[in-house]
TIVO-2410 file (N, C-alpha, C; in nm, 3 decimals):
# residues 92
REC num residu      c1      c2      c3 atome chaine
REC   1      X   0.085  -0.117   0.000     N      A
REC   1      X   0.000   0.000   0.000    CA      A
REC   1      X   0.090   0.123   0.000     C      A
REC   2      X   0.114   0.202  -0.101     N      A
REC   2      X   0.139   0.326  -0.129    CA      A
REC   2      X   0.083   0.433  -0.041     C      A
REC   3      X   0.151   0.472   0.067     N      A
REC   3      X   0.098   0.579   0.107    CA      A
REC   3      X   0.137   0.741   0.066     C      A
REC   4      X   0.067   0.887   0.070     N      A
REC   4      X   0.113   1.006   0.027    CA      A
REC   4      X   0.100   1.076   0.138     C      A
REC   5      X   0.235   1.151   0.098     N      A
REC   5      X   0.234   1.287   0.194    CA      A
REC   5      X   0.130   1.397   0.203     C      A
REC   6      X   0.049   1.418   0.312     N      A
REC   6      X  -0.017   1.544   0.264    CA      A
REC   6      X   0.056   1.684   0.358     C      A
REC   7      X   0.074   1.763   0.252     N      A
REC   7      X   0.154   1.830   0.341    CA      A
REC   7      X   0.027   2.012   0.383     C      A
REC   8      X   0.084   2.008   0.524     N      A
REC   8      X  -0.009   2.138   0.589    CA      A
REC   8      X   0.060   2.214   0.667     C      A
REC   9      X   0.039   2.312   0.695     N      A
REC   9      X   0.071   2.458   0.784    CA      A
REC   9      X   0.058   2.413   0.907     C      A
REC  10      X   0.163   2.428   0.994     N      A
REC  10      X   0.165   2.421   1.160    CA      A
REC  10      X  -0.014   2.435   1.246     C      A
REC  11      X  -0.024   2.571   1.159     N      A
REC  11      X  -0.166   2.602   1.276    CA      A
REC  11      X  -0.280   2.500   1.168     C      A
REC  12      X  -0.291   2.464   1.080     N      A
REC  12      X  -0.393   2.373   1.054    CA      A
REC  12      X  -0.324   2.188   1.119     C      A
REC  13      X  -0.256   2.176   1.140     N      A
REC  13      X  -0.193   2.082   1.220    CA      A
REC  13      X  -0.230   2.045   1.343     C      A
REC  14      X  -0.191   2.172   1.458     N      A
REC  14      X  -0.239   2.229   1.567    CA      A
REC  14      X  -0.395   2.212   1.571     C      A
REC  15      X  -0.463   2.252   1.521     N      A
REC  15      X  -0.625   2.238   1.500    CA      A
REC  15      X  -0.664   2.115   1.452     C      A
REC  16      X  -0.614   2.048   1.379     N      A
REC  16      X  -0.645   1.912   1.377    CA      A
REC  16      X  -0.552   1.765   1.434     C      A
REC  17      X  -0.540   1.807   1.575     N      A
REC  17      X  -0.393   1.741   1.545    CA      A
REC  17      X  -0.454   1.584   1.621     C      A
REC  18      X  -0.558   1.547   1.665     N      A
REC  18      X  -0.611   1.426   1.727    CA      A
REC  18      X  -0.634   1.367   1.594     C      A
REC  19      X  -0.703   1.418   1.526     N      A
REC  19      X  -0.751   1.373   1.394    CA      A
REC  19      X  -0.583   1.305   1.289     C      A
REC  20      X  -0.470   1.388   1.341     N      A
REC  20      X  -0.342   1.416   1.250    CA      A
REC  20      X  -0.277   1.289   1.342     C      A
REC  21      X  -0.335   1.230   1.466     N      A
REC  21      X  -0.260   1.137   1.537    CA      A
REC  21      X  -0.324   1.034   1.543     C      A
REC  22      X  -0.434   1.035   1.473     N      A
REC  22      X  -0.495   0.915   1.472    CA      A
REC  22      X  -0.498   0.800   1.344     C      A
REC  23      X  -0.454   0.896   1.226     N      A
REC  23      X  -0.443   0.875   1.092    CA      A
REC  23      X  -0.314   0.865   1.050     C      A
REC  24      X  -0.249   0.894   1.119     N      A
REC  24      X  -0.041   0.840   1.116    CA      A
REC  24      X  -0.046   0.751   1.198     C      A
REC  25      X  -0.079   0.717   1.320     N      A
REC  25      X  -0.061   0.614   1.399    CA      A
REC  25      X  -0.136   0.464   1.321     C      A
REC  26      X  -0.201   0.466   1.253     N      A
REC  26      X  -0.277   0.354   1.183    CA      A
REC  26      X  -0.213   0.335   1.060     C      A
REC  27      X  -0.079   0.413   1.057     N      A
REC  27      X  -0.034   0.346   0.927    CA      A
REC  27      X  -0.078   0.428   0.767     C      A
REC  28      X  -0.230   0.469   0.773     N      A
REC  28      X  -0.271   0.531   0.654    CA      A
REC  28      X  -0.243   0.678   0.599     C      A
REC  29      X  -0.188   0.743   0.705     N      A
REC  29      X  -0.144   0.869   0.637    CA      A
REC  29      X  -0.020   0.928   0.688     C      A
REC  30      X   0.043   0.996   0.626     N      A
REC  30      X   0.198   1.059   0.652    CA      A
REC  30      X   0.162   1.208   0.597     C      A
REC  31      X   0.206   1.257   0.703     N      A
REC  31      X   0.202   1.411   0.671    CA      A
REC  31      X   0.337   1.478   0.705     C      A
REC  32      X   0.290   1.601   0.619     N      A
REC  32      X   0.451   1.724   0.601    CA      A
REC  32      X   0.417   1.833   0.708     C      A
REC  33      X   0.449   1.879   0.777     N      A
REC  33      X   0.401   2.020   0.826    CA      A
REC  33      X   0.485   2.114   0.837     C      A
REC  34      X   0.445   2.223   0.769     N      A
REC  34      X   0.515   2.354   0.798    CA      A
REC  34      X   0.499   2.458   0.888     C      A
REC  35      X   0.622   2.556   0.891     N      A
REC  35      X   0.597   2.620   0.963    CA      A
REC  35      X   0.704   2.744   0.866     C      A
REC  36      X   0.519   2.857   0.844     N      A
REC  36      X   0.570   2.915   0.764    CA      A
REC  36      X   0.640   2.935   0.624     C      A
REC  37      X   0.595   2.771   0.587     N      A
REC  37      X   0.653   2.727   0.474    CA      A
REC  37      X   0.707   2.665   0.429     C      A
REC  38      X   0.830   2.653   0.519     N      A
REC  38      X   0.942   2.620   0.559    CA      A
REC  38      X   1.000   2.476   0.654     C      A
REC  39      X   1.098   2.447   0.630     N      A
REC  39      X   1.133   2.312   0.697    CA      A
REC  39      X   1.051   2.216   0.788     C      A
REC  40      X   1.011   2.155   0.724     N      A
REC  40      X   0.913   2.065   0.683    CA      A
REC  40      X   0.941   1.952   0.801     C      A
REC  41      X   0.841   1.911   0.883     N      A
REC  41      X   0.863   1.817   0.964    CA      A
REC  41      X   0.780   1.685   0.926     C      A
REC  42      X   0.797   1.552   1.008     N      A
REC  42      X   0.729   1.460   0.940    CA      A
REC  42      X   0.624   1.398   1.052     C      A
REC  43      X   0.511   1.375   1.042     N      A
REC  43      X   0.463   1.289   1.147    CA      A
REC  43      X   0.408   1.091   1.049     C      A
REC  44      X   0.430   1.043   1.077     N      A
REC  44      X   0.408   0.873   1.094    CA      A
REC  44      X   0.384   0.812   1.175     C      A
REC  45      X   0.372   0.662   1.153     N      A
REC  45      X   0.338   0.550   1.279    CA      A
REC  45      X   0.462   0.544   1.286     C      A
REC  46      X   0.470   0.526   1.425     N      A
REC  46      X   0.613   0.452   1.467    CA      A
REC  46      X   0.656   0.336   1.438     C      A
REC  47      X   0.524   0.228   1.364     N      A
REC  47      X   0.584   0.137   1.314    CA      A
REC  47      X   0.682   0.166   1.166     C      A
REC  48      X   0.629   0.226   1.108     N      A
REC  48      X   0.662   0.295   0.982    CA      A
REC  48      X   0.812   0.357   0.994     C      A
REC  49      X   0.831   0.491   1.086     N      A
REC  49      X   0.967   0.526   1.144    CA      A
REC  49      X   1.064   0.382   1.168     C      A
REC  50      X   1.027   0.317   1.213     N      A
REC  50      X   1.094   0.185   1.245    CA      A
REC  50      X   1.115   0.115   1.146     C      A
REC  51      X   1.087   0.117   1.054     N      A
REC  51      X   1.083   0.050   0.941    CA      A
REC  51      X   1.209   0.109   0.847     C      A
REC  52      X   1.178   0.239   0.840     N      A
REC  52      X   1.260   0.355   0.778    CA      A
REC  52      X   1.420   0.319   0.832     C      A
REC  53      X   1.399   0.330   0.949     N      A
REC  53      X   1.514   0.292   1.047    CA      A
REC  53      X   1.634   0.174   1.009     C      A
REC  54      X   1.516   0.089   1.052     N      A
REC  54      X   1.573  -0.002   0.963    CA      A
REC  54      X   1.667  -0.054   0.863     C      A
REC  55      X   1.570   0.001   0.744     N      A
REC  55      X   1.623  -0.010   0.610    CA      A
REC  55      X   1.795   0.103   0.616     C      A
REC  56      X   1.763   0.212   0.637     N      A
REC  56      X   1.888   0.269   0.696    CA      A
REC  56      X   2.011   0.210   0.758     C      A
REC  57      X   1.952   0.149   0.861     N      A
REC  57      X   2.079   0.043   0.881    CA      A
REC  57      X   2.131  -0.084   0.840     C      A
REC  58      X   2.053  -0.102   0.760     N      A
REC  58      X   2.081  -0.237   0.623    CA      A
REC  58      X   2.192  -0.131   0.551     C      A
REC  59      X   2.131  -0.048   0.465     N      A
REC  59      X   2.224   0.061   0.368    CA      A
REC  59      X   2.369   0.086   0.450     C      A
REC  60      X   2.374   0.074   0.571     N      A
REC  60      X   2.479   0.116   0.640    CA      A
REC  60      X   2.625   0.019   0.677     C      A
REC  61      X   2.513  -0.131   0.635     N      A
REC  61      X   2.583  -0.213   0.680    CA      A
REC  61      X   2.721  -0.272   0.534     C      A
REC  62      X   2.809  -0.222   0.490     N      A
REC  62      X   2.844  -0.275   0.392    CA      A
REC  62      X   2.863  -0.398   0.335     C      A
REC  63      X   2.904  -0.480   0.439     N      A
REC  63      X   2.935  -0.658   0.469    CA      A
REC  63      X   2.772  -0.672   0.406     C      A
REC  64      X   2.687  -0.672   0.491     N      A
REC  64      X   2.576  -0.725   0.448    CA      A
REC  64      X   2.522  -0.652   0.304     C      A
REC  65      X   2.514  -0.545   0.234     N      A
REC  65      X   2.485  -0.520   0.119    CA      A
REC  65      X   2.548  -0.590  -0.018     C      A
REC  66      X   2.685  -0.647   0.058     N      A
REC  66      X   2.758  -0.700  -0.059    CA      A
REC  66      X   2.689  -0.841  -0.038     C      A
REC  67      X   2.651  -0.953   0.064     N      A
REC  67      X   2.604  -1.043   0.057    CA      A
REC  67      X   2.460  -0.997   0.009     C      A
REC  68      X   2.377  -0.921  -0.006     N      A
REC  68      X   2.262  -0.875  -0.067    CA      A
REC  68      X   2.285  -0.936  -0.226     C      A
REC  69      X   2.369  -0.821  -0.252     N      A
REC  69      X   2.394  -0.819  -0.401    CA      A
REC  69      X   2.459  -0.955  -0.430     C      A
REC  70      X   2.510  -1.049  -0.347     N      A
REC  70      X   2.573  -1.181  -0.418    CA      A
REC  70      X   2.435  -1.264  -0.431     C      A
REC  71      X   2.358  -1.285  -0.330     N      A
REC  71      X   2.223  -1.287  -0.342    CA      A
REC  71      X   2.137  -1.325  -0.453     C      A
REC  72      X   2.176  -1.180  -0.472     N      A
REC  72      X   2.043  -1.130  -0.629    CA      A
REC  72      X   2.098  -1.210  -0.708     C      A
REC  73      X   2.265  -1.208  -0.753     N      A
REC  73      X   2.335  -1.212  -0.910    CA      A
REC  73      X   2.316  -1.372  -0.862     C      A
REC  74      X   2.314  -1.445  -0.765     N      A
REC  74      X   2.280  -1.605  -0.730    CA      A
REC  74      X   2.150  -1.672  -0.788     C      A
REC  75      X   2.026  -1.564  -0.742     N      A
REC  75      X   1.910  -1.580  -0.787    CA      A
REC  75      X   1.834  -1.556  -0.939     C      A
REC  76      X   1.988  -1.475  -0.980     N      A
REC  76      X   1.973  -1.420  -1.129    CA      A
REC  76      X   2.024  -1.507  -1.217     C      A
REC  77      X   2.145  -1.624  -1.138     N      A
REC  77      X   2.197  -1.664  -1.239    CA      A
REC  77      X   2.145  -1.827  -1.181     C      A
REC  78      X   2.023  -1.857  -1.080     N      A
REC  78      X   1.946  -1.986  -1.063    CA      A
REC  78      X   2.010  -2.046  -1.019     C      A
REC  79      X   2.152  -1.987  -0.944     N      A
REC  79      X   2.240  -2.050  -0.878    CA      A
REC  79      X   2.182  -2.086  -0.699     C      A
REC  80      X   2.111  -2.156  -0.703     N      A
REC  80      X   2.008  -2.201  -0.564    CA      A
REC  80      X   1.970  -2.326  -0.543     C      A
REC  81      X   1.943  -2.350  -0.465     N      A
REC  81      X   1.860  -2.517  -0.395    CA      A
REC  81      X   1.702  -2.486  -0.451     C      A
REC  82      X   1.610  -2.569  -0.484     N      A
REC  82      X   1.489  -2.522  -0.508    CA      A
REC  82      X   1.411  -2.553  -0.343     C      A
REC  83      X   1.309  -2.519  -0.289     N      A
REC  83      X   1.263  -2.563  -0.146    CA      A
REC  83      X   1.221  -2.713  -0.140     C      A
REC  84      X   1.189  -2.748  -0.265     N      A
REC  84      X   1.160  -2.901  -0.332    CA      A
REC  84      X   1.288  -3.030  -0.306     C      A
REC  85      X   1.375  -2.903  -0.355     N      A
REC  85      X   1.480  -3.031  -0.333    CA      A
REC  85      X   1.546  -3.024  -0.212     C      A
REC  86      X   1.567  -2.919  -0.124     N      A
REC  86      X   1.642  -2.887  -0.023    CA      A
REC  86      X   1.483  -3.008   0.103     C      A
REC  87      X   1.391  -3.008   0.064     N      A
REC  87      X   1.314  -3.130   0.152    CA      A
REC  87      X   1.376  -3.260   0.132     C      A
REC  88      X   1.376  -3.257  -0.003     N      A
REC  88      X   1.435  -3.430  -0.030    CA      A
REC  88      X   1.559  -3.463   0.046     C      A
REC  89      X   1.674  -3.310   0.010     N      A
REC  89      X   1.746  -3.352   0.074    CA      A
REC  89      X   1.754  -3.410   0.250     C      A
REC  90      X   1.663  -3.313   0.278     N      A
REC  90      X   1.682  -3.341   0.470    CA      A
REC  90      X   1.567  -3.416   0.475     C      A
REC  91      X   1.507  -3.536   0.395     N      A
REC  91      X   1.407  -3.592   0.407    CA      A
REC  91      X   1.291  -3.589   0.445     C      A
REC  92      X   1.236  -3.439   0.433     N      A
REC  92      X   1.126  -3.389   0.497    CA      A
REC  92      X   1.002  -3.430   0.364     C      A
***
């Protein structure tokens, strides 16, 4: 699910802001808010922030991005166990 930014002015924020915490906390909306125009803050679910987080520290990790990418070019080049055979093997 694609979610969008809607972005609003501090004092329409302020005036709706139960409504602005109830609709980021559920995941369905992410908002911008300004102030004055200007530098733009973010509100989300904290599951979402956590998520963000996350992925950030994957990007951070270099060791593990390079096993990422050996990964892909593994899965690209069908270089894998199928789940079919990896049963046979352990006799499941």
């Amino acid at each position: 699910m694609k979610i969008l930014s809607t972005s609003l002015s501090a004092s329409t924020a302020r005036d709706n802001f139960y409504d602005l915490l109830t609709n980021a906390s559920k995941g369905t909306k992410r908002y911008q808010i300004t102030r004055r125009g200007h530098e733009p803050v973010v509100m989300m679910s904290a599951d979402e922030f956590e998520m963000y987080q996350e992925t950030l520290a994957i990007q951070e990790d270099t060791e593990l991005m390079k096993d990422i990418a050996a990964g892909i070019k593994d899965i690209k080049a069908k270089n894998f166990t199928s789940h079919e055979d990896m049963k046979k093997q352990f006799g499941l």
